[in-house]
matplotlib code that plots the C-alpha trace (Angstrom):
import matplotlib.pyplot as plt

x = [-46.8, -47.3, -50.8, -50.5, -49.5, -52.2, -54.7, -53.6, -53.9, -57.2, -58.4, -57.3, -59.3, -62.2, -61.7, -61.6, -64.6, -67.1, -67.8, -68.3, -71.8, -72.0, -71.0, -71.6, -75.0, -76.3, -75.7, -75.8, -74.9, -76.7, -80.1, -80.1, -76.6, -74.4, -74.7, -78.0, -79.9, -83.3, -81.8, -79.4, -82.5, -84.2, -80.3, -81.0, -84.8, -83.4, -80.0, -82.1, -84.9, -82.3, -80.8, -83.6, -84.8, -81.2, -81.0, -84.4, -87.3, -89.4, -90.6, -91.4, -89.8, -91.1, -90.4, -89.9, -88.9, -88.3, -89.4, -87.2, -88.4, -86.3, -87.9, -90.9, -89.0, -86.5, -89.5, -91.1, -88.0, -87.1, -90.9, -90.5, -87.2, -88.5, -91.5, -89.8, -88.0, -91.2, -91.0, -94.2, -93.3, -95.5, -95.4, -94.9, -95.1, -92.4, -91.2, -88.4, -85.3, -86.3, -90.2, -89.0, -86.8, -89.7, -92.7, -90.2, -90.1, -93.5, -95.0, -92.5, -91.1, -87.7, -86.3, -86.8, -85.3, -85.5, -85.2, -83.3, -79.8, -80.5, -78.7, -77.8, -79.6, -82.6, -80.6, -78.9, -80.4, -79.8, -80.8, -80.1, -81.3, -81.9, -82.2, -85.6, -84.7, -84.3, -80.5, -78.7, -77.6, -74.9, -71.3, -71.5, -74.9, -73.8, -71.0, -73.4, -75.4, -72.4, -71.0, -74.6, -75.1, -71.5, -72.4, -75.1, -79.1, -78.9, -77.3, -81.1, -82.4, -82.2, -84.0, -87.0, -90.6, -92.7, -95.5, -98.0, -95.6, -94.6, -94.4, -97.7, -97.7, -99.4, -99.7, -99.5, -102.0, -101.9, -98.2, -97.6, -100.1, -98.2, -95.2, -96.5, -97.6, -94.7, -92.6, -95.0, -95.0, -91.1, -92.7, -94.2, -98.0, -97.8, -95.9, -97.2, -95.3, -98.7, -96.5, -93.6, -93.7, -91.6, -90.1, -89.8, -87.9, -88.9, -86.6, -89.5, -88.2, -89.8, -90.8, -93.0, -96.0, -95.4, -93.4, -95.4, -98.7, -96.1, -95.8, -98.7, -100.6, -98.1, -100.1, -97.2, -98.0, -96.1, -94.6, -93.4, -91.4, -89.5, -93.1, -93.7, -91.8, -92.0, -89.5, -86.5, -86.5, -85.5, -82.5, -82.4, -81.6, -83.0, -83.4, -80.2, -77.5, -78.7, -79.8, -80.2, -83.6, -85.0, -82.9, -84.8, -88.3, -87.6, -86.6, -89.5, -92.0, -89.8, -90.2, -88.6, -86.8, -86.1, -85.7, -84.5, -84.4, -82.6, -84.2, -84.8, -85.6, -82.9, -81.1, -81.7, -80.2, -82.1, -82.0, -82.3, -84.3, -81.4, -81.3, -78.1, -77.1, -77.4, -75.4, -75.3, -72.3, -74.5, -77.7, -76.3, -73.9, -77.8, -79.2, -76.4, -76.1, -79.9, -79.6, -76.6, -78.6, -82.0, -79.6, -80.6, -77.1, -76.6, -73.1, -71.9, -71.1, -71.4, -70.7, -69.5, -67.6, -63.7, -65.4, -66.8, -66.1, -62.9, -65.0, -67.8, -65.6, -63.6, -67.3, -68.8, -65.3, -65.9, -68.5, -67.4, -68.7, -67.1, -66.5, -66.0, -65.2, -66.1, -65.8, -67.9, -71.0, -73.9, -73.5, -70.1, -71.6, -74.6, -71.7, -69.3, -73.1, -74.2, -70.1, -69.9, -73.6, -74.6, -77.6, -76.4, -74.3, -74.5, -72.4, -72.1, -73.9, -76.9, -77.4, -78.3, -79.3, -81.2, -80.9, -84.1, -86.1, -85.5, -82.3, -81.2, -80.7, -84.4, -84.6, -88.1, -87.1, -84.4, -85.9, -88.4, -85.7, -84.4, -88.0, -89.0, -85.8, -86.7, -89.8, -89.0, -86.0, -87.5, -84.9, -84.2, -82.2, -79.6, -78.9, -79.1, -76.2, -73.8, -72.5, -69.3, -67.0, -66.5, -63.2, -63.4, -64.0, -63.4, -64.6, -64.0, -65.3, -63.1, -64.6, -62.6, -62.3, -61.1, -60.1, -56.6, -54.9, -54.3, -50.8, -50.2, -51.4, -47.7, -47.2, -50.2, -48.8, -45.7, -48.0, -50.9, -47.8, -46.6, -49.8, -50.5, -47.1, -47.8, -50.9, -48.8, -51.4, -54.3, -55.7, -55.9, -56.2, -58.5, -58.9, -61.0, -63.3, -67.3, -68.5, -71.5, -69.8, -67.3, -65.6, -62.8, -63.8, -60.7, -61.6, -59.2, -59.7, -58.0, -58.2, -57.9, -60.5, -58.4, -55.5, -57.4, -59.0, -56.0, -55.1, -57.5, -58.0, -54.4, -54.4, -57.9, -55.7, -53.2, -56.0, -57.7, -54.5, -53.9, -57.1, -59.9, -62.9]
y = [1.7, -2.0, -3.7, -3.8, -0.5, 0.4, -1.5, -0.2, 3.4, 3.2, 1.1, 4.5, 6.6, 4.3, 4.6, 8.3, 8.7, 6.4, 8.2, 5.9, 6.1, 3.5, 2.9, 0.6, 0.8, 2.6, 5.6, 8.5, 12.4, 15.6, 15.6, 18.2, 17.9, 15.5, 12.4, 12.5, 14.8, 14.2, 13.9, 11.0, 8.8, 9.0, 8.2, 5.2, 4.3, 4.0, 2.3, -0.6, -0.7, -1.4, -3.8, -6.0, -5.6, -7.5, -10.0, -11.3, -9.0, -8.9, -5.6, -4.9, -2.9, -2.3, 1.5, 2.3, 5.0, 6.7, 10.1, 12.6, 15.8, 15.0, 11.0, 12.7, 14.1, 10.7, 8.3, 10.1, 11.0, 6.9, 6.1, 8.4, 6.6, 3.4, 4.0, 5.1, 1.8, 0.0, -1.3, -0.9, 0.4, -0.3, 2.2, 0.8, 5.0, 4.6, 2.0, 0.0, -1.1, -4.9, -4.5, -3.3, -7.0, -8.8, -7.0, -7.2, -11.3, -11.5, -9.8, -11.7, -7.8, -8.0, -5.6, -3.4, 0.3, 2.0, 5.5, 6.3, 7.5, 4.5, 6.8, 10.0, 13.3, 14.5, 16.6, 12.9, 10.7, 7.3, 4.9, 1.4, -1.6, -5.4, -8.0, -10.2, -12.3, -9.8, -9.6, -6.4, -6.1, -7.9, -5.2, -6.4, -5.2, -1.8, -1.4, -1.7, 1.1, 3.5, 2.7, 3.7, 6.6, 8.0, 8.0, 10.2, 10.0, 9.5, 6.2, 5.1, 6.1, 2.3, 0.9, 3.1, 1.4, 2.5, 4.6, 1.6, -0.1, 2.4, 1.3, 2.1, 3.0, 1.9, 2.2, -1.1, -0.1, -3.2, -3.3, -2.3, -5.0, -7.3, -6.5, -6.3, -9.8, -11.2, -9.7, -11.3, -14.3, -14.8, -14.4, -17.8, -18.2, -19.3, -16.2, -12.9, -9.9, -9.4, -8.6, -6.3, -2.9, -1.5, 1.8, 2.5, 5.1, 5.4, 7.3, 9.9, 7.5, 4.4, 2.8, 4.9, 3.5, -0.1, -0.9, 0.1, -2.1, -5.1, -4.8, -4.1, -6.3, -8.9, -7.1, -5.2, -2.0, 0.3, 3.6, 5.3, 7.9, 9.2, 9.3, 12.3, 12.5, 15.9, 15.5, 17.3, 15.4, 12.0, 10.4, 13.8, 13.4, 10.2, 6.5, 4.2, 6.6, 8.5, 5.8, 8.4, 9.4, 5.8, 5.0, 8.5, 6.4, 3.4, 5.0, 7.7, 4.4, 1.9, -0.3, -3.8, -3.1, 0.1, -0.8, 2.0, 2.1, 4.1, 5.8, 2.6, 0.5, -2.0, -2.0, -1.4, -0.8, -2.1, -0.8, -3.2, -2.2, -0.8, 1.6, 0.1, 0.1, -3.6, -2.9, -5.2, -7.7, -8.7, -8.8, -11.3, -13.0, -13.4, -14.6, -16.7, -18.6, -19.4, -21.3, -22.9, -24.6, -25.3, -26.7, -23.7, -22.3, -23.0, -24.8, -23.8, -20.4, -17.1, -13.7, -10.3, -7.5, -6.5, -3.8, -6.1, -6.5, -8.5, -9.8, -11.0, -13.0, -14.1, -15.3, -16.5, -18.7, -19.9, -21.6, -23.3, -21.0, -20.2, -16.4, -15.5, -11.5, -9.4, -6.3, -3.3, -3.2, -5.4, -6.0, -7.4, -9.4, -11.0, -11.8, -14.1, -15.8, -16.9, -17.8, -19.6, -21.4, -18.9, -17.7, -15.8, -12.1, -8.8, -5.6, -3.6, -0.9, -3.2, -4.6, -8.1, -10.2, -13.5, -15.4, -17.9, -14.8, -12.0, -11.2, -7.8, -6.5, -5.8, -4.2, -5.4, -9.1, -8.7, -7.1, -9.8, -12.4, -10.8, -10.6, -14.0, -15.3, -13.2, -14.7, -17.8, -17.8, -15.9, -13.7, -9.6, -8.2, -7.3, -10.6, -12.3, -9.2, -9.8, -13.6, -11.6, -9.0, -6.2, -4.4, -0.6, 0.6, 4.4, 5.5, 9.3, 10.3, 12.3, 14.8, 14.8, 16.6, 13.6, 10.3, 9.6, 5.9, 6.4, 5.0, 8.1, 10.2, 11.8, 10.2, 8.3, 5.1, 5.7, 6.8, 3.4, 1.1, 2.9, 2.7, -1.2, -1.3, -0.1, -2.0, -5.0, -7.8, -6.9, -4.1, -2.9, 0.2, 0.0, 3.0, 3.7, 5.7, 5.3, 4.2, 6.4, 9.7, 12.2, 10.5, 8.8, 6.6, 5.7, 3.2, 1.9, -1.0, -2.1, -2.8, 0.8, 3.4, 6.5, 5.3, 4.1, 8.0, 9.3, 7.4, 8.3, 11.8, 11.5, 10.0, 11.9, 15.0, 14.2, 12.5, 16.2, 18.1, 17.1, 15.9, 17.4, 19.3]
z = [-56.8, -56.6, -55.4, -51.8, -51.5, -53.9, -51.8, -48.3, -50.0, -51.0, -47.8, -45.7, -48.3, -47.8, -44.0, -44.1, -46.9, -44.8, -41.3, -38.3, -36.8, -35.1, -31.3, -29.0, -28.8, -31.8, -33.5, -30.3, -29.8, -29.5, -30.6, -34.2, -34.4, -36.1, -36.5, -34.6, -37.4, -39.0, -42.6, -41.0, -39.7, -43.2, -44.4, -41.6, -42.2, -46.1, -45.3, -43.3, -45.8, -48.8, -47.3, -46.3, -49.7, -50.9, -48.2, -48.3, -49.5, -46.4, -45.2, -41.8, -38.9, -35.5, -33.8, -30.5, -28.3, -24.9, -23.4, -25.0, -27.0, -29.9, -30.1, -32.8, -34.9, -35.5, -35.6, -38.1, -40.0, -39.5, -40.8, -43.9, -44.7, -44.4, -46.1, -49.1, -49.4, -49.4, -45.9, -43.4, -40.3, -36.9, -34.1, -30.3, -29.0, -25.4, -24.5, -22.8, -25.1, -24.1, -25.2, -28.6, -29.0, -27.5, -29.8, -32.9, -32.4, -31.0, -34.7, -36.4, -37.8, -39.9, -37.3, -34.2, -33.6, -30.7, -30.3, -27.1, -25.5, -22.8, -19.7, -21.3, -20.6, -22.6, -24.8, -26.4, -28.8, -30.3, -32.7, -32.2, -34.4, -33.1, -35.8, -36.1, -33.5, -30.7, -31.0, -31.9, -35.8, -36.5, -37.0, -41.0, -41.3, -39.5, -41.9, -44.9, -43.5, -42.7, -46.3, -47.7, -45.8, -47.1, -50.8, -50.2, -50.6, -54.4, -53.8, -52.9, -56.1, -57.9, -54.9, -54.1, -55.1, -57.4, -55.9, -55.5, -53.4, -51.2, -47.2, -44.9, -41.2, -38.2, -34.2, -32.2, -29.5, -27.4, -27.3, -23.3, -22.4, -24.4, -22.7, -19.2, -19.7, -20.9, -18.1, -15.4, -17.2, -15.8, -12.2, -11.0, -11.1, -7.5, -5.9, -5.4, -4.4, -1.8, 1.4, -0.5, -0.4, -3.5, -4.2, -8.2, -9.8, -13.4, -14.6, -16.6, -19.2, -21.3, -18.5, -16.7, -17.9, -17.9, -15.0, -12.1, -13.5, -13.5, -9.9, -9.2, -11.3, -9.0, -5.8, -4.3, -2.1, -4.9, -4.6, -7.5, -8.5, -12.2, -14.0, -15.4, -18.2, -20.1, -22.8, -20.8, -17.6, -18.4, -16.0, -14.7, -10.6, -11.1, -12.3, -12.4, -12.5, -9.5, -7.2, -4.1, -5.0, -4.5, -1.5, -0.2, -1.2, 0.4, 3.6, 3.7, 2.9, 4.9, 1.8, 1.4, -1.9, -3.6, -8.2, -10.2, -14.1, -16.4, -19.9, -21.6, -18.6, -20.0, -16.8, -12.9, -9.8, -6.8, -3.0, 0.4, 2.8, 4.2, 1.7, 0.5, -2.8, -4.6, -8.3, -11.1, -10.1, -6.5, -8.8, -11.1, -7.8, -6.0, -9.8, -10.8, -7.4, -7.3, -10.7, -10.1, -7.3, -9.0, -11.8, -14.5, -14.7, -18.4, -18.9, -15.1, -17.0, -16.2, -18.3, -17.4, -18.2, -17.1, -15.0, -12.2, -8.9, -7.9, -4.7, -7.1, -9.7, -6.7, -5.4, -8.1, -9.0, -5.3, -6.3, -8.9, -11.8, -14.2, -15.1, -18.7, -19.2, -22.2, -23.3, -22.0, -23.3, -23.3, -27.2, -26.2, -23.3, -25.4, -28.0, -25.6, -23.9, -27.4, -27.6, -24.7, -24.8, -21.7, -20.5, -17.6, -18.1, -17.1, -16.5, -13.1, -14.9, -14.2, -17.6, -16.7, -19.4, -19.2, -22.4, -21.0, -21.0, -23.2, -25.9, -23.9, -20.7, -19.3, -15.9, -15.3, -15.3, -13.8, -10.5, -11.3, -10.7, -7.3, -5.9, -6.8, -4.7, -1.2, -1.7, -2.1, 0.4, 2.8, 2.8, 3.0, 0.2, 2.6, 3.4, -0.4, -1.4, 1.3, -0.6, -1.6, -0.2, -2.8, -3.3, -3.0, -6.6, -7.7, -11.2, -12.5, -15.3, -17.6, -20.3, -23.3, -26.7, -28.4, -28.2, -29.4, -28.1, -24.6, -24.9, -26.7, -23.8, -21.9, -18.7, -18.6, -19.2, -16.8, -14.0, -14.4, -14.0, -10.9, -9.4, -10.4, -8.7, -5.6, -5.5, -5.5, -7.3, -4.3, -7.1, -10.7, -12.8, -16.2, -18.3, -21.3, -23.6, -23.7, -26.6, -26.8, -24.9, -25.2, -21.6, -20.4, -17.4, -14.7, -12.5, -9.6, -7.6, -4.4, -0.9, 0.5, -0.5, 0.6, -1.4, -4.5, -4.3, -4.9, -7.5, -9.5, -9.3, -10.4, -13.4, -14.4, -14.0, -16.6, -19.4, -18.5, -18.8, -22.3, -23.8, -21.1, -22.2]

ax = plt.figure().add_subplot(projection="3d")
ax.plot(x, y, z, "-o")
ax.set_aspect("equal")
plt.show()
């Protein structure tokens, strides 16, 4: 056997010794269950803390987490592993995704984890890592932790402190003020949200406690919904995935604007007073055209992901910006802004991230950004959403029992070119597996809704013929 064909052989050994944890945002699944079990966040807690100790010896990690049962038992399972590499750990209790990167920079920490499943029911968990300077850890540094994890805990053994220098523990207890201030602080001191009345679904998630002072502490008349988090109800019938509870609040209070955040409060939906839906792509089509005019529009440059809107890129390339698409996932989309010198991105999902402001999606700010231009424009949000005309979009979500190459899925491929076909160039079909679920998402896009329908309860049924759950 010569080299190469020694090395290739032992590089598909390695491949199929070292598991892979990580998604797109994290390491996620059922909570007790693998990969998402206590003894795998002390394997995490140590795989972070022996790897600061070799890059550069410092030893401090900020903890976060949402509203979910299973959060107690991971932070204190991520605390003890931490601990036992020497590294002190500080405690932010819930919180949204975003205040973790902003506390982790703000105390100058070595890292920030969050314990959440952003979206996902109560019964998911996640851990996800952002760097010391807000960002999320780069895929080398994710590697490093999967190879650790895979040797077992004994690999740990060379690294662990001696008792005197064992990590310590302690709660940050002024950390939602902290973040409530800095989210105001990217509302101007001259506007006030005085004449708004706001409907806010929480989501029972991180942000139940924060995100109603914000806007009230900015004088809106505030109703609020998605707060009563009791471990099990998180995103249930609620928050940004089910947007028809707030559209219900902003009609029964005939407020102005209805915001919706999901579990982390990294991203938001937002309702016109027409209790119309206002997604992502118009959010950051209404953001990115307001700093193109005041001159803020970084580079003329504007980042999304291959899942938007036709109609918005269409728009947005209108007016002379331009469009740069990444990958899904706002991992992928924070890449190609620090890429492209952008600090303008988002997804549809309504991840939109504002590089002046904060180093992930924060749904706070973002609603932030909206409200400030109404004010400012005098303008419903009716009228700032209607600047493009969106093609009919139609997303099924496929449960699956694996995820093999969908070119080796029988008939798919044959049927997706018959319907780009017949589509002509006025539409497109883009299929592909989550990142952080057992799903395969079909979406369709074209001019006709009935048609487009069709199409993709078609090819859902043969991905959940062969592969379906």
């Amino acid at each position: 056997m010569n080299d190469g064909v020694l090395m290739r052989q032992q590089e598909r050994e390695a491949k199929e010794i070292v598991p892979k944890l990580f998604g797109t945002d994290g390491v996620r699944g059922r909570a007790n269950a693998f990969p998402m079990t206590v003894e795998m966040a002390v394997a995490l807690g140590r795989a972070v803390g022996k790897i600061f100790r070799t890059h550069n010896g410092k030893h401090r990690v900020v903890i976060g987490k949402d509203t979910r049962l299973s959060c107690y038992m991971y932070e204190n399972a991520l605390i003890a592993g931490l601990c036992s590499m020497g590294v002190d750990t500080l405690m932010l209790g819930p919180l949204p995704t975003p205040a973790v990167a902003f506390i982790t920079r703000a105390y100058r920490a070595d890292a920030g984890i969050v314990i959440s499943a952003s979206h996902n029911a109560y019964y998911d968990n996640g851990i996800k890592f952002f760097s010391a300077e807000g960002f999320k850890l780069p895929d080398s540094w994710e590697k490093e932790m999967e190879e650790l994890v895979a040797q077992g805990p004994h690999v740990f053994d060379p690294y662990l402190p001696k008792d005197h220098e064992i990590g310590k523990n302690a709660r940050i207890n002024d950390a939602d003020g902290r973040y409530i201030e800095f989210v105001k602080a990217t509302f101007p001191r001259k506007l006030s949200l005085k004449n708004l009345k706001v409907a806010l679904d929480c989501a029972h998630g991180a942000g139940y406690r924060v995100a109603p002072l914000v806007f009230r502490e900015l004088d809106a008349e505030v109703f609020v919904c998605g707060n009563a988090p009791n471990g099990l109800n998180i995103n249930e019938g609620c928050g940004a995935l089910h947007p028809e509870l707030v559209q219900k609040q902003v009609i029964d209070h005939k407020a102005d604007v209805g915001i919706a955040l999901d579990g982390d409060a990294d991203r938001v939906i937002m309702v016109d007073e027409n209790a119309q839906i206002v997604d992502g792509d118009a959010i950051l089509a209404i953001c990115a055209k307001d700093m193109m005019q005041r001159g803020l529009l970084k580079n003329n440059k504007l980042i999304t992901t291959i899942l938007s809107n036709v109609g918005f890129i269409n728009a947005m390339e209108g007016l002379g910006i331009e469009v740069i698409k990444s990958q899904v996932g706002d991992r992928y989309v924070i890449q190609e802004m620090l890429k492209a010198d952008a600090n303008l991105g988002g997804e549809p999902s309504g991840h939109v991230i504002f590089l002046d402001h904060n180093t992930t999606g924060d749904g706070l700010v973002s609603a932030l950004q909206v409200l400030r231009i109404m004010i400012e424009t005098g303008s419903k949000l009716s009228e700032l959403a209607s600047n493009f005309k969106r093609y009919p979009q139609i997303s099924v979500n496929v449960k699956v029992t694996a995820k093999p190459p969908l070119e080796t899925i029988d008939g798919l491929k044959v049927m997706m070119d018959e319907v780009e076909l017949s589509l002509a160039g006025t539409g497109r079909v883009l299929i592909r597996y989550s990142g952080t679920e057992k799903i395969c998402r079909v979406m369709v896009e074209g001019p006709k809704r009935s048609v487009i329908q069709q199409y993709a309860t078609q090819l859902a049924a043969v991905i959940k013929k062969q592969i379906g759950a």
